[in-house]
VOPAGU-2260 file (C-alpha; in pm, 1 decimal, decimal comma):
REM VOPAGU-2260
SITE   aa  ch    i         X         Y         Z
SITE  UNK   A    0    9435,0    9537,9   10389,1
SITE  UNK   A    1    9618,2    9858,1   10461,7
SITE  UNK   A    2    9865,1    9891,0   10165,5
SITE  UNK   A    3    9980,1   10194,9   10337,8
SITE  UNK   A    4   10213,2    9959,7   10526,3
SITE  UNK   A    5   10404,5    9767,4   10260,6
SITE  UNK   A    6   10407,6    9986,5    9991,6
SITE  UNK   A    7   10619,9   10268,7    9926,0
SITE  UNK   A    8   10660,9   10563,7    9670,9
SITE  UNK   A    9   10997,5   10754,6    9708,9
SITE  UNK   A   10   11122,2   10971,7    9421,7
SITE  UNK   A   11   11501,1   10770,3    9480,1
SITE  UNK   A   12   11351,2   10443,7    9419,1
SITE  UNK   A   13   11268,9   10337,2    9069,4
SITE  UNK   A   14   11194,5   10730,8    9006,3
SITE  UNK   A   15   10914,4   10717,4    9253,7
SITE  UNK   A   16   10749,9   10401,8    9111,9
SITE  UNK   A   17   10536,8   10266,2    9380,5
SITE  UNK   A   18   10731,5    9961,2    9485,0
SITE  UNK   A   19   10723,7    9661,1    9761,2
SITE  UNK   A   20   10852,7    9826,1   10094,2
SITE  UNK   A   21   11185,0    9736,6   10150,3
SITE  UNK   A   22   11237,2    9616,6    9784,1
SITE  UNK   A   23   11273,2    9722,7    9385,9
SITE  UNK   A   24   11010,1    9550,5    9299,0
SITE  UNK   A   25   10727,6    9738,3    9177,6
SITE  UNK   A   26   10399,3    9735,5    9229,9
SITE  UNK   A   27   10316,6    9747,4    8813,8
SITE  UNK   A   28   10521,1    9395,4    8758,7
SITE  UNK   A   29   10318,3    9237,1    9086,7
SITE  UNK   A   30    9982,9    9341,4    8942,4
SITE  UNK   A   31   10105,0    9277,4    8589,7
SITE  UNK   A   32   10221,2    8912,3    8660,6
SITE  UNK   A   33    9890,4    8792,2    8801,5
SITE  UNK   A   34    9717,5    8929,9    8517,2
SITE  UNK   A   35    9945,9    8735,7    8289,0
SITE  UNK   A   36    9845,0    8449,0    8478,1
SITE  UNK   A   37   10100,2    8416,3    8756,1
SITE  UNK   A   38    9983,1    8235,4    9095,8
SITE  UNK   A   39   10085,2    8404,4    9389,1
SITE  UNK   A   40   10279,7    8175,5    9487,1
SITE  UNK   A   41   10532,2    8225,3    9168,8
SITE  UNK   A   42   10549,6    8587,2    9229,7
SITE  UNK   A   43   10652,7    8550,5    9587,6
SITE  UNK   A   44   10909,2    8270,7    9455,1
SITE  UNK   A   45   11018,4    8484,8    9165,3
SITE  UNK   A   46   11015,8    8866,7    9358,5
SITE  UNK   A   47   11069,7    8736,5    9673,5
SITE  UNK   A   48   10789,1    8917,8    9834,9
SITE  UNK   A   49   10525,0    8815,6   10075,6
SITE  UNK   A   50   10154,0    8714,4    9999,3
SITE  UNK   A   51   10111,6    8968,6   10219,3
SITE  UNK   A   52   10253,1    9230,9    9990,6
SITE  UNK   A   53   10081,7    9072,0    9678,5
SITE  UNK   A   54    9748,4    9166,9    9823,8
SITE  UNK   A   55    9867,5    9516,7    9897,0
SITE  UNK   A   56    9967,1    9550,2    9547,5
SITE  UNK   A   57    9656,8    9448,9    9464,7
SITE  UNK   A   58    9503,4    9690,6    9689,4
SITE  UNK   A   59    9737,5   10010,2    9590,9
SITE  UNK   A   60    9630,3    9936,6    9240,0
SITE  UNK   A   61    9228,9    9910,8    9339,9
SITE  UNK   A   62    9248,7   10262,5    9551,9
SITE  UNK   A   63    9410,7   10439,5    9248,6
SITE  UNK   A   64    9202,7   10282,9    8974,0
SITE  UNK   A   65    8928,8   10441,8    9247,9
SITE  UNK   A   66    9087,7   10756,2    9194,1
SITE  UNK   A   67    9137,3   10764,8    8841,0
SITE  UNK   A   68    8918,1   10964,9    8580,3
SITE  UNK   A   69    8849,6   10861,2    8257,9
SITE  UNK   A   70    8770,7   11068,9    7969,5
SITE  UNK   A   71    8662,5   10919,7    7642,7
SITE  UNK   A   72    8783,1   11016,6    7338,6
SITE  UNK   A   73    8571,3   11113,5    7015,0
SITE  UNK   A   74    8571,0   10861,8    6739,5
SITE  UNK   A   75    8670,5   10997,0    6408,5
């Protein structure tokens, strides 16, 4: 899945927020409702999106979580 193609970041849209191409709807409440338990179906009901864009949601979330460094932090 290329997510390149149905996501989009643009600082005039929801402050740059990485949203569904052609929509408000960000990215953060796609992957956000399937973790809270959300089929895909419902979110393409309730954001009218595609499955299509649910997956590159899910796929704009994996490459940056690739991306990301984490640093621990001591324990007091």
């Amino acid at each position: 899945m290329d997510w390149q193609d149905r996501i989009s970041v643009d600082p005039k849209v929801l402050v740059g927020k990485p949203v569904i191409k052609g929509t408000r709807v960000p990215v953060q409440i796609i992957v956000g409702s399937l973790a809270g338990g959300m089929d895909i179906e419902e979110i393409c009901r309730e954001y009218r999106v595609t499955e299509k864009d649910v997956h590159a949601a899910l796929s704009y979330a994996a490459e940056v979580l690739t991306e990301e460094r984490v640093h621990a932090l001591s324990h007091r």
